[in-house]
C-alpha positions as CSV (number, residue, x, y, z in Angstrom):
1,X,76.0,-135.2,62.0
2,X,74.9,-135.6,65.9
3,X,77.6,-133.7,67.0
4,X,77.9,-130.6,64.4
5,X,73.6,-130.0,65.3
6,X,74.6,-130.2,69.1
7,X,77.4,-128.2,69.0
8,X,75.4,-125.8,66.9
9,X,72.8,-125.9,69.8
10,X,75.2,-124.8,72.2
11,X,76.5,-122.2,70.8
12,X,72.5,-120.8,70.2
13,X,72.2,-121.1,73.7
14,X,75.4,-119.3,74.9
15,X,74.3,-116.5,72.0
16,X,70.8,-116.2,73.9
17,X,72.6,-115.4,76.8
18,X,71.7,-118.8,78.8
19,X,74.0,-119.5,81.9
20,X,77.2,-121.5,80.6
21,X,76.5,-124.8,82.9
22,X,72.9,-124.6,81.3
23,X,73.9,-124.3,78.2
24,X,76.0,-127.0,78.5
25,X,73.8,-129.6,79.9
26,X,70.6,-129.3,77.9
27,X,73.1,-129.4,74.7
28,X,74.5,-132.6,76.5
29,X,71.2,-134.2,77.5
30,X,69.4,-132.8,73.8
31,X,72.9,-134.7,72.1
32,X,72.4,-138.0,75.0
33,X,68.8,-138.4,73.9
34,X,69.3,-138.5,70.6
35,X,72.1,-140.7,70.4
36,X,71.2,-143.2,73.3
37,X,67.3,-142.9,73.9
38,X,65.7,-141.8,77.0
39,X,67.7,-144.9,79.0
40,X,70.9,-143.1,78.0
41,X,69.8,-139.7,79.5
42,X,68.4,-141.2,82.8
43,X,71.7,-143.2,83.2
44,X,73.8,-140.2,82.4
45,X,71.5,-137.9,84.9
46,X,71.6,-140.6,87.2
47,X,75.2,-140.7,88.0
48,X,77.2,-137.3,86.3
49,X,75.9,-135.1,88.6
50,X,77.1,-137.1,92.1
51,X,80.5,-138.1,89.7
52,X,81.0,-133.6,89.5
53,X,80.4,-133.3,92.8
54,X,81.6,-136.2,95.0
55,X,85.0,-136.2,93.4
56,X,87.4,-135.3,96.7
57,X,89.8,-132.8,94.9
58,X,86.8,-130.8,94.4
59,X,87.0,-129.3,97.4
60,X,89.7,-127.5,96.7
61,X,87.6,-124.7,94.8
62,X,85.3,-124.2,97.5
63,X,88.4,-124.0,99.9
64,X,90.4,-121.7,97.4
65,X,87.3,-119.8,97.3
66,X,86.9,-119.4,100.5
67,X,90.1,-118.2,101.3
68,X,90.0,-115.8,98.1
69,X,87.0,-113.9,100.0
70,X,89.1,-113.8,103.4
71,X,91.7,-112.0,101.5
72,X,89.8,-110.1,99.6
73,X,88.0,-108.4,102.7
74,X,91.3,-108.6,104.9
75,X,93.2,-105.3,103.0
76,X,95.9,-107.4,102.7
77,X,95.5,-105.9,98.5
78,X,95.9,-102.7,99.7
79,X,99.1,-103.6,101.7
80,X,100.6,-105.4,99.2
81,X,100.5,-102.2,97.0
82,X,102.1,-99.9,99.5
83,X,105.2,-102.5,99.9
84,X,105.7,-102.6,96.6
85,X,104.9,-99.1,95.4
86,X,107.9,-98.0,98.3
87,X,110.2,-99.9,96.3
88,X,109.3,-99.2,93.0
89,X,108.3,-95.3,92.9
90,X,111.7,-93.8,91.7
91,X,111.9,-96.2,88.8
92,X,110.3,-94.9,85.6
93,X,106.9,-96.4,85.3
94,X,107.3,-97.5,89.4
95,X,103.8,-97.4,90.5
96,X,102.6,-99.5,87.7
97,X,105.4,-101.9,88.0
98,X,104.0,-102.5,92.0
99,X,100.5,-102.7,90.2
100,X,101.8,-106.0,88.6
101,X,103.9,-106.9,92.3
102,X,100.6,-106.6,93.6
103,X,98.7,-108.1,91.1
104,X,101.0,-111.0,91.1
105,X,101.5,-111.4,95.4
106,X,97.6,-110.9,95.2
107,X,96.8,-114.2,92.5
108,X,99.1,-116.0,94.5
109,X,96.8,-116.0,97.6
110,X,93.1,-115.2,95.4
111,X,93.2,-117.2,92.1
112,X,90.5,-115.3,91.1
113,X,91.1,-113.3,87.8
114,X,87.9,-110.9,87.9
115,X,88.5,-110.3,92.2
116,X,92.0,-109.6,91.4
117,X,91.5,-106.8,88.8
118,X,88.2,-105.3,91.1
119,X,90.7,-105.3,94.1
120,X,93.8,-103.6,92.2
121,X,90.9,-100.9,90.5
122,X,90.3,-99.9,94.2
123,X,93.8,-99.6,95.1
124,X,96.6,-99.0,92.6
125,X,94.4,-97.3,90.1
126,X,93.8,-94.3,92.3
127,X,96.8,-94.2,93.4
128,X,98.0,-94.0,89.8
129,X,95.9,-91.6,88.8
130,X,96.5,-89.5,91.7
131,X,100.1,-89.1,90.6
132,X,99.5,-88.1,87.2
133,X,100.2,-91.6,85.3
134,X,98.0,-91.0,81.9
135,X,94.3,-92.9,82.5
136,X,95.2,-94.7,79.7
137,X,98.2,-96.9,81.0
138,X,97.1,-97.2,84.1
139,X,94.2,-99.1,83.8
140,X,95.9,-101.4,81.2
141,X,98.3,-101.9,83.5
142,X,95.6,-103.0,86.3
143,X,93.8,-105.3,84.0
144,X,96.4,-107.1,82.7
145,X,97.8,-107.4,86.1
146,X,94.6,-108.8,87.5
147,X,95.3,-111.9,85.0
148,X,98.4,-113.1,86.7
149,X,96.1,-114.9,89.5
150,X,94.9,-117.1,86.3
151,X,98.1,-118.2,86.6
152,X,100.0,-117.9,90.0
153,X,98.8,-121.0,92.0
154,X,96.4,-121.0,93.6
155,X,94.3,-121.0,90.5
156,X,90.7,-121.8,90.2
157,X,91.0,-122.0,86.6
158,X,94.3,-124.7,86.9
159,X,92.2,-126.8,89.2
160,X,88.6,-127.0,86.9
161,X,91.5,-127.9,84.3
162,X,93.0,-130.3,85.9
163,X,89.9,-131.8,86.6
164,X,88.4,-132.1,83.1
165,X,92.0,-133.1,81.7
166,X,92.2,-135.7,84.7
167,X,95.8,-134.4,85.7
168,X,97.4,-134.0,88.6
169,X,96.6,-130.8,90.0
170,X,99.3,-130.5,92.1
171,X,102.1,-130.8,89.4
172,X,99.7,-128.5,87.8
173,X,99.4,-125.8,89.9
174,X,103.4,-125.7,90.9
175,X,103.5,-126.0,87.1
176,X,102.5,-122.2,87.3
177,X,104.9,-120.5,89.4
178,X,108.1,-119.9,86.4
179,X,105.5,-118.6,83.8
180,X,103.7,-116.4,86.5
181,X,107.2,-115.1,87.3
182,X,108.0,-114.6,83.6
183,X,104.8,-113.1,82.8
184,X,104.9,-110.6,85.6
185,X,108.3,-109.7,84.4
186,X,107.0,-109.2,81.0
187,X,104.1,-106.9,82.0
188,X,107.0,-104.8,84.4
189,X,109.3,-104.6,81.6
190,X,106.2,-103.1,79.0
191,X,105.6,-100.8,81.8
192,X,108.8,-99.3,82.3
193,X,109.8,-99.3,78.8
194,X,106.0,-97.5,77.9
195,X,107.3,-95.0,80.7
196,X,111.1,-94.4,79.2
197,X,109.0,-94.1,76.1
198,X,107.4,-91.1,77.3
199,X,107.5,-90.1,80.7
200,X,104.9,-88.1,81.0
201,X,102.6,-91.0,81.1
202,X,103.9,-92.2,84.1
203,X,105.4,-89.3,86.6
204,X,107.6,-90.5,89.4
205,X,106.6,-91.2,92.8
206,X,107.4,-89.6,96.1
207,X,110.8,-90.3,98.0
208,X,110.3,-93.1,100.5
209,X,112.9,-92.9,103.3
210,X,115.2,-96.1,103.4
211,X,114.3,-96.8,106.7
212,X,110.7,-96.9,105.7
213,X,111.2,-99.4,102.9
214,X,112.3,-101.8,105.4
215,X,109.3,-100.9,107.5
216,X,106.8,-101.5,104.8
217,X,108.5,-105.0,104.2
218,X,106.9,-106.5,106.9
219,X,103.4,-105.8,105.1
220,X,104.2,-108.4,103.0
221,X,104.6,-111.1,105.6
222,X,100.9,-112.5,105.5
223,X,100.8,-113.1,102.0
224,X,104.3,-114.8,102.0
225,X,102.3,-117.3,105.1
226,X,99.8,-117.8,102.7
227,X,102.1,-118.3,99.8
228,X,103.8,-120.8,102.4
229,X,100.9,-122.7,103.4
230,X,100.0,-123.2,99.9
231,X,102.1,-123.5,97.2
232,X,105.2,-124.6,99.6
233,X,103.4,-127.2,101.2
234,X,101.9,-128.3,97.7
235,X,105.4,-128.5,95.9
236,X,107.2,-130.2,99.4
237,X,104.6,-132.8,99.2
238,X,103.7,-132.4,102.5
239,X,99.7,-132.1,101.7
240,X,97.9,-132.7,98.5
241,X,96.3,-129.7,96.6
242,X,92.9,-130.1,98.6
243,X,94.2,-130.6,102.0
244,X,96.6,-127.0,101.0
245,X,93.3,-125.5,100.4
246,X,91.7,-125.9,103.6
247,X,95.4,-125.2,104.8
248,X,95.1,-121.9,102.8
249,X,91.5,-121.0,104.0
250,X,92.1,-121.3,107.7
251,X,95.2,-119.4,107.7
252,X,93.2,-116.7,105.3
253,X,90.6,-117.0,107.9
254,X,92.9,-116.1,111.0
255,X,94.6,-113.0,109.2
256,X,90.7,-111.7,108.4
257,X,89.6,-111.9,112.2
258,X,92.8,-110.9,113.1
259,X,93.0,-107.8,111.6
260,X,89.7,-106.4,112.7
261,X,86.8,-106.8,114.6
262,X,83.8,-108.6,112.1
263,X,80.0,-108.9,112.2
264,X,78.4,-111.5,111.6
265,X,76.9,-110.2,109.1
266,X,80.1,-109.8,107.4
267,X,81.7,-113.1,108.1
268,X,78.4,-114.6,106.6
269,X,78.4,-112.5,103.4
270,X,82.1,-113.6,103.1
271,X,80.9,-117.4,103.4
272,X,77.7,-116.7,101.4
273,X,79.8,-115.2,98.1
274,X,82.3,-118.5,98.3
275,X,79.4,-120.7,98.1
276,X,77.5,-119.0,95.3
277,X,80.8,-119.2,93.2
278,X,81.1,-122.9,94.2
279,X,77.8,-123.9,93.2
280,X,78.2,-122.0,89.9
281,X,81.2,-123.8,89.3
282,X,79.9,-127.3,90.1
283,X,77.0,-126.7,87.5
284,X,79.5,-126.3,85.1
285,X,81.5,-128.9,85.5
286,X,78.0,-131.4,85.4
287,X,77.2,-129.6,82.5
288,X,81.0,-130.9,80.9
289,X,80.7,-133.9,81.9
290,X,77.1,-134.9,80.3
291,X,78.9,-132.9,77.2
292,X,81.8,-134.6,77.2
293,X,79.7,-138.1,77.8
294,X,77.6,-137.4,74.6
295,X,80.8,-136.4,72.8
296,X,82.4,-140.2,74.0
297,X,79.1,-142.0,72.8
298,X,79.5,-140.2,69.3
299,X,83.2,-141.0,69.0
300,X,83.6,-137.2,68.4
301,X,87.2,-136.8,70.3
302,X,88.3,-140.0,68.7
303,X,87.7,-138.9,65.1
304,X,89.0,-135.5,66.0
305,X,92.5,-137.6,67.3
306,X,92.7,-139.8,63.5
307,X,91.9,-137.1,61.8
308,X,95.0,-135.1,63.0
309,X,96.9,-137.7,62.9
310,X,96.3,-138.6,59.8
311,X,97.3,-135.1,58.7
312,X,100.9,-134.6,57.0
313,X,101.9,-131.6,59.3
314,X,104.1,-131.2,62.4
315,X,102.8,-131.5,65.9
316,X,104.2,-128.3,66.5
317,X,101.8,-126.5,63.8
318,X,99.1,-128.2,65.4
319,X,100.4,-126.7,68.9
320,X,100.6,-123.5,67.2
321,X,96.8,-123.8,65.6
322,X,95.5,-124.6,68.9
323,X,97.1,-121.6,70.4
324,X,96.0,-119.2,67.9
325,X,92.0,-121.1,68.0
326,X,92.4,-119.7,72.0
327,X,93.8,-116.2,71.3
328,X,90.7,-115.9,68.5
329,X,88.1,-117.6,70.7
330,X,89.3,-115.7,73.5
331,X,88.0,-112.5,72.1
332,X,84.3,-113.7,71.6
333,X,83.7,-116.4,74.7
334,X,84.0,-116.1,78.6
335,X,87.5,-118.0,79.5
336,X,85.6,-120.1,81.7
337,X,82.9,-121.5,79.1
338,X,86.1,-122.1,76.4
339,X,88.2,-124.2,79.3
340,X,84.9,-126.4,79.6
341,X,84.2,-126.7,75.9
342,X,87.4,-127.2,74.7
343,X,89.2,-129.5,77.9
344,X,87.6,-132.8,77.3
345,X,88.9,-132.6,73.5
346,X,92.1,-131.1,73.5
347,X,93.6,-132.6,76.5
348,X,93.3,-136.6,75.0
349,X,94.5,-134.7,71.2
350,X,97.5,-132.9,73.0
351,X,98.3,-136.5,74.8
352,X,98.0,-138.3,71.7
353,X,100.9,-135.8,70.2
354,X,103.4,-136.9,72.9
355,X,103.2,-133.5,74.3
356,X,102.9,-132.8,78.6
357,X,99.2,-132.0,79.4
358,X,100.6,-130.4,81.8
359,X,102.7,-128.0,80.1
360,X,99.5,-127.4,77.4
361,X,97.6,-126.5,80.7
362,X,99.6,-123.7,81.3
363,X,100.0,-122.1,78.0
364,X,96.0,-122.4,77.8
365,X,95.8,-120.5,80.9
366,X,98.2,-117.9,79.4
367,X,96.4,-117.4,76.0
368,X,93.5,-116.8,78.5
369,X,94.8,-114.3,80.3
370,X,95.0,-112.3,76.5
371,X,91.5,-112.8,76.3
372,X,90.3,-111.5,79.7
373,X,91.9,-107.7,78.2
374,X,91.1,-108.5,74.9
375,X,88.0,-106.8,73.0
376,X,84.7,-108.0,72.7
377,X,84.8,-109.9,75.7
378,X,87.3,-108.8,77.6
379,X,86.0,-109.0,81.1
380,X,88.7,-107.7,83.5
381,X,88.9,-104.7,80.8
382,X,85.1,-103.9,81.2
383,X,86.0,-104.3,85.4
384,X,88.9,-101.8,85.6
385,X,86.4,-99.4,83.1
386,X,83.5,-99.8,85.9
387,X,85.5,-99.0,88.9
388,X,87.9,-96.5,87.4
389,X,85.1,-94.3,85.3
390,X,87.7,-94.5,82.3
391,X,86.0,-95.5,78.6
392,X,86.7,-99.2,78.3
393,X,88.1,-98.3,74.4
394,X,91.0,-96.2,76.4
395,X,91.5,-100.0,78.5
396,X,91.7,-101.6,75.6
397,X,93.8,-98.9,74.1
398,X,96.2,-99.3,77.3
399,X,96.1,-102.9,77.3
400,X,97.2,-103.2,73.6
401,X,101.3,-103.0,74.2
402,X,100.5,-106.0,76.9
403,X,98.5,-108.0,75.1
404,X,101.8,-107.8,72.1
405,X,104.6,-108.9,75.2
406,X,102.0,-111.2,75.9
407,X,102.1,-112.9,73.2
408,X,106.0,-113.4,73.0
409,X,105.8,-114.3,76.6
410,X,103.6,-117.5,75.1
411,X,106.0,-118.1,72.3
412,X,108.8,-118.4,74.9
413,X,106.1,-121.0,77.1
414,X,105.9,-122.7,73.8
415,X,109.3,-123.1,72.6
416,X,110.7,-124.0,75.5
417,X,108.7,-126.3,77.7
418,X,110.9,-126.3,80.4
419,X,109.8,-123.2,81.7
420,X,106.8,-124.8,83.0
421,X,107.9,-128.5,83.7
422,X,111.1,-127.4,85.6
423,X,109.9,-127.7,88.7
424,X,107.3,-130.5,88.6
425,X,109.5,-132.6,87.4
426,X,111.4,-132.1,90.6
427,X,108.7,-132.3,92.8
């Protein structure tokens, strides 16, 4: 009874438009107080918030924060674009196929979702556009392309998961490198097939001269040194996730001042922006945790576990439930505020099935990516309509054929778990 009135709390308050970490910790201290008296609450208030904090692989959000803001004002975006547009532009569909490229080499040195589709909106869209692809299908493209850094380590959203499902983030985040390839391949394949379809959506690019190509190659040398310093040193074992971060950050840092002269005001605004995001995350994680303490001292997660198990269906239509629960929820709740509601429940439910938690990680990252696109809420969608000008129903309308290959994309993560366990297994 505790539970379903807290619960029903919660959702009032995300409805009212109240901060997600707020929402979840006066839910969680409401639920704590009710259940355990004011002693409960104090004890709970006491210690959660130093227990978010203090916890050492939390710096690696700051750190991957950090460096995402170094990239972000480095132009190191824009070059990615060019490489891959050089190589691409002749093939039907071409400059939308280096959107995802770019989308995808840019999540592998952001991890942030919402930067990623803001930074391709000012880059690849116009150039796009500027060669006649239809409005339409080029900011689906861009939006769904912004997702990939959801997936492509570093990810913020792997490490917050990681951290609520108490896995190991670095098996986690190398745990995302075959699905980000496979889901980039699926968003290039919908791309080029949309253009065979009709080409008059998306026009051809200009001849690049051989020579050239090569030329433009070495543009993407910083973000393979990034990709280097953090996911290679990650999967070799040479550094755990946090120390990669700081790895990440101060090679990030070096390509920024390298490739310009800065302000200080600049460099603190770059600094400033990291923090802000930090400090928003870290209130959400306290709010969790005093959630997920209230849901312990109810036995809510428990119950939830017998009564699955108690149920006469296959673990694999539970699997297929959950996913479904995410697509659904997807379309009405930030991604953020559903990986903190939902992590502290599903993770011990999934473990209790005898499936990876690991593997779950990544195809709940995945079925997030469909709801970043995906109307009401589709956040990236409403970005990409901001910076482009275009109606955010003609995003939607462009995002449609990716959210479909999307969701065959998860039905291959699901059926075959390999694709995500490959490699850390063999790490």
């Amino acid at each position: 009874m505790s539970a379903t009135v807290i619960v029903l709390v919660l959702f009032a308050l995300l409805a009212l438009g109240s901060p997600v970490g707020f929402s979840l910790a006066i839910s969680g201290a409401l639920g704590l107080w009710w259940v355990g008296g004011f002693d409960a609450l104090m004890g709970a208030l006491s210690t959660t918030p130093r227990e978010s904090a203090a916890v050492f692989e939390f710096m690696t959000i700051p750190m991957f924060l950090l460096m995402a803001e170094f990239v972000l004002r480095s132009g190191i975006a824009d070059d990615l674009f060019r490489a891959a547009a050089a190589w691409c532009g002749r093939v039907p569909g071409g400059l939308g196929m280096a959107t995802a490229l770019a989308g995808a080499g840019f999540g592998a040195i952001c991890g942030s979702s919402t930067a990623s589709a803001a930074t391709l909106s000012s880059t690849s869209l116009p150039a796009m556009l500027k060669h006649g692809y239809e409005p339409r299908m080029a900011a689906g493209v861009v939006a769904i392309s912004g997702t990939l850094a959801m997936l492509i380590p570093p990810s913020i959203a792997m490490v917050v998961f990681g951290l609520l499902a108490n896995v190991n983030i670095a098996k986690l985040l190398v745990a995302g490198i075959v699905p980000g390839i496979l889901v980039t391949v699926t968003i290039m394949l919908t791309t080029y097939f949309l253009a065979k379809q009709d080409p008059k959506r998306a026009p051809l690019g200009e001849v690049v001269p051989w020579r050239e190509k090569f030329m433009l190659l070495r543009l993407v040398g910083p973000m393979l040194v990034l990709l280097l310093a953090v996911s290679g040193s990650i999967y070799s074992g040479v550094v755990t996730p946090t120390e990669a971060s700081a790895v990440g950050a101060f090679c990030a840092a070096i390509l920024y001042f390298l490739r310009a002269r800065r302000t200080r005001a600049e460099v603190y605004g770059v600094i400033a922006n990291a923090t802000r995001t930090s400090c928003m995350l870290v209130v959400i994680l306290l709010g969790a945790h005093l959630f997920s303490t209230f849901f312990a001292l109810t036995q809510t997660t428990q119950g939830l576990i017998a009564w699955v198990g108690a149920l006469h269906v296959d673990r694999w239509t539970i699997i297929a439930l959950l996913v479904l629960m995410y697509l659904v929820l997807g379309c009405f709740m930030d991604q953020m505020a559903i990986l903190v509601l939902t992590t502290p429940v599903v993770a011990p439910l999934i473990e209790s099935l005898g499936f990876s938690v690991i593997w779950f990680g990544v195809i709940k990252i995945v079925t997030a990516e469909v709801g970043m696109v995906t109307p009401p809420m589709g956040l990236n969608s409403f970005v990409v309509a901001r910076y482009s000008g275009t109606p955010v129903g003609e995003v939607f309308k462009g995002v449609t054929p990716h959210v479909i290959t999307h969701l065959i994309a998860i039905a291959l993560l699901v059926i075959f778990p390999q694709l995500s366990l490959f490699l850390p297994n063999r790490m």
